[in-house]
N, C-alpha and C positions, 0 to 999 in steps of 0.2 A: 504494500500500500504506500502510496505517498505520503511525504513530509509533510509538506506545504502545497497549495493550491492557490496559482494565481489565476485567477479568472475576470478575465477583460469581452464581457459582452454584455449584452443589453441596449446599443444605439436601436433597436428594430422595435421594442416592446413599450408597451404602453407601461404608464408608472406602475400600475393595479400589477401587471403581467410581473413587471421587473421586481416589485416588493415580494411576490410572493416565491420567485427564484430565488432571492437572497436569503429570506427565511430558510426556504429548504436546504438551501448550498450549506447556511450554518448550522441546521442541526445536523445534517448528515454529516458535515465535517469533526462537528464538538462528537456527536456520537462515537466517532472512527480516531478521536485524538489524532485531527489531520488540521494544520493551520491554514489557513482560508486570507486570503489577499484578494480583496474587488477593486473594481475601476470605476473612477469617477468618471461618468460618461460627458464627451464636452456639447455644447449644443452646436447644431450644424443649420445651414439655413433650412429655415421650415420646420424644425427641431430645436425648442427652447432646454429639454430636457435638465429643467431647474429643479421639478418635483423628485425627478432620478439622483439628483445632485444630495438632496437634501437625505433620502431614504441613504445615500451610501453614510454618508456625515453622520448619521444618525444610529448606523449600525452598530457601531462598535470595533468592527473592524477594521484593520488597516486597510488602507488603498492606495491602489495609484492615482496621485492627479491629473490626469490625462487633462483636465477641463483647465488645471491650471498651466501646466507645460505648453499646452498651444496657443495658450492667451484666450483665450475662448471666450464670447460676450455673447450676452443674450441673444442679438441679432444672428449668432452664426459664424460673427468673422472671425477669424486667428489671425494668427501671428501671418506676416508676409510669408509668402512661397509654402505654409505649412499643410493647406488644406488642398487635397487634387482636384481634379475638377467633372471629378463626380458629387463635387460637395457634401462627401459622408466619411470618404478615408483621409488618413495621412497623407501625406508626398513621402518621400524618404528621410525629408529632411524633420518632418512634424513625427514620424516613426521614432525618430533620433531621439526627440525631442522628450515624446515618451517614455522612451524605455530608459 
């Protein structure tokens, strides 16, 4: 079994959807003595994704700030050259950024 579990998803899921994954990810983690790491999802244009923000904040959990590494504002925009332009992934350089 694993140690640690970084888990970077949820840009796709409604808050409702997203809360209820993080729930389960934690108890099945805390049950299995397996450390659990989520992602602050950043919002993308048409994706304010603030509610998601607040549920990771809220967790207890560690995370990565994805939302803060790319600069990430309500409207959508990041950081220059970060966001590609499919307006949902990284570039290589906002990947960088990330990780």
């Amino acid at each position: 079994a694993p140690k640690e579990i970084l888990w970077m998803l949820g840009m796709n899921d409604t808050a409702a959807v997203f809360q209820n994954y993080v729930e389960k990810m934690k108890h099945l983690c805390e049950s299995r003595g397996i450390g659990l790491c989520i992602y602050r999802v950043p919002p993308v244009p048409g994706k304010e994704n603030e509610e998601k923000s607040r549920i990771v904040i809220q967790s207890g959990l560690p995370y990565v700030d994805a939302w803060k590494a790319v600069g990430g504002r309500l409207d959508g925009t990041w950081y220059e050259g970060y966001l590609s332009g499919d307006l949902v992934h990284p570039t290589e350089l906002g990947a960088k950024a990330i990780a």
